[in-house]
C-alpha positions, 0 to 999 in steps of 0.5 A: 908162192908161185910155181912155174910149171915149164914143158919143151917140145919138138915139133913133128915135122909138118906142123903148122903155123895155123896149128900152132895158133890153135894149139896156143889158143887153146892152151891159153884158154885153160886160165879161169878153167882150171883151178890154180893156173894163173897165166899161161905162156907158150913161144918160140925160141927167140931167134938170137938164142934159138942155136942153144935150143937143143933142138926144142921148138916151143916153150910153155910156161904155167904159172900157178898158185901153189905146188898142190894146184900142178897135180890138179892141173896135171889131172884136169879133164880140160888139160887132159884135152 
Protein backbone atom coordinates (compact mmCIF):
# COMPACT_ATOMS: atom_id res chain seq x y z
CA UNK A 1 0.00 0.00 0.00
CA UNK A 2 1.18 3.62 -0.99
CA UNK A 3 2.09 6.14 1.50
CA UNK A 4 1.73 9.63 1.52
CA UNK A 5 4.59 11.45 2.85
CA UNK A 6 3.29 15.29 3.28
CA UNK A 7 5.39 18.53 4.51
CA UNK A 8 4.21 22.13 4.62
CA UNK A 9 6.46 25.24 4.53
CA UNK A 10 6.58 29.12 5.35
CA UNK A 11 8.57 30.36 3.03
CA UNK A 12 11.02 33.01 4.47
CA UNK A 13 10.21 36.15 3.33
CA UNK A 14 12.44 36.85 0.21
CA UNK A 15 12.26 33.74 -1.86
CA UNK A 16 11.74 33.76 -5.06
CA UNK A 17 9.99 32.33 -7.92
CA UNK A 18 13.27 31.22 -9.68
CA UNK A 19 14.00 29.56 -6.20
CA UNK A 20 11.17 28.09 -6.06
CA UNK A 21 11.54 26.63 -9.56
CA UNK A 22 14.84 25.01 -8.76
CA UNK A 23 13.83 23.85 -5.48
CA UNK A 24 10.77 22.21 -7.44
CA UNK A 25 13.08 20.95 -9.98
CA UNK A 26 15.34 19.57 -7.63
CA UNK A 27 13.13 17.82 -5.47
CA UNK A 28 11.13 16.36 -8.42
CA UNK A 29 14.59 14.97 -9.47
CA UNK A 30 14.53 12.73 -6.48
CA UNK A 31 12.35 10.06 -8.43
CA UNK A 32 14.48 7.15 -9.77
CA UNK A 33 17.00 8.08 -7.10
CA UNK A 34 15.81 7.38 -4.23
CA UNK A 35 14.73 3.86 -3.71
CA UNK A 36 10.77 3.64 -2.98
CA UNK A 37 9.73 7.21 -3.88
CA UNK A 38 7.25 6.79 -6.76
CA UNK A 39 6.16 10.46 -7.52
CA UNK A 40 6.63 13.63 -5.96
CA UNK A 41 4.34 16.88 -5.85
CA UNK A 42 5.25 20.23 -4.79
CA UNK A 43 2.47 23.50 -5.25
CA UNK A 44 1.21 26.34 -3.93
CA UNK A 45 -2.01 26.76 -1.95
CA UNK A 46 -4.90 26.94 -4.53
CA UNK A 47 -5.80 30.69 -4.72
CA UNK A 48 -9.68 29.78 -3.86
CA UNK A 49 -8.47 27.93 -0.47
CA UNK A 50 -5.28 29.76 0.15
CA UNK A 51 -7.41 31.89 3.52
CA UNK A 52 -7.61 28.32 5.22
CA UNK A 53 -3.91 27.87 4.77
CA UNK A 54 -2.78 29.06 8.06
CA UNK A 55 -0.26 30.57 6.70
CA UNK A 56 1.82 27.82 5.08
CA UNK A 57 2.88 28.62 1.38
CA UNK A 58 4.00 25.34 -0.29
CA UNK A 59 2.63 21.77 0.00
CA UNK A 60 5.04 18.71 -0.97
CA UNK A 61 3.39 15.51 -1.25
CA UNK A 62 5.85 11.97 -1.43
CA UNK A 63 4.42 9.00 -2.66
CA UNK A 64 6.25 6.05 -1.88
CA UNK A 65 5.82 2.38 -1.77
CA UNK A 66 5.53 1.23 1.24
CA UNK A 67 6.17 2.67 4.96
CA UNK A 68 9.83 1.10 5.51
CA UNK A 69 10.80 3.25 2.14
CA UNK A 70 10.01 6.86 4.52
CA UNK A 71 12.84 5.92 6.57
CA UNK A 72 15.22 5.18 3.44
CA UNK A 73 13.66 8.14 2.06
CA UNK A 74 14.29 10.18 5.22
CA UNK A 75 17.92 8.87 5.21
CA UNK A 76 18.87 9.45 1.60
CA UNK A 77 22.32 11.37 0.90
CA UNK A 78 20.46 12.96 -2.39
CA UNK A 79 17.25 13.95 0.05
CA UNK A 80 19.36 14.84 2.62
CA UNK A 81 20.89 17.47 -0.10
Amino acid sequence: MPVYHIVLFKLKPGVTEDQLSTWTKDAKALVGQIPGLSKLEINKPLPSTAHRGQGYDMALVSILEKADDVKVYAQHPAHLE
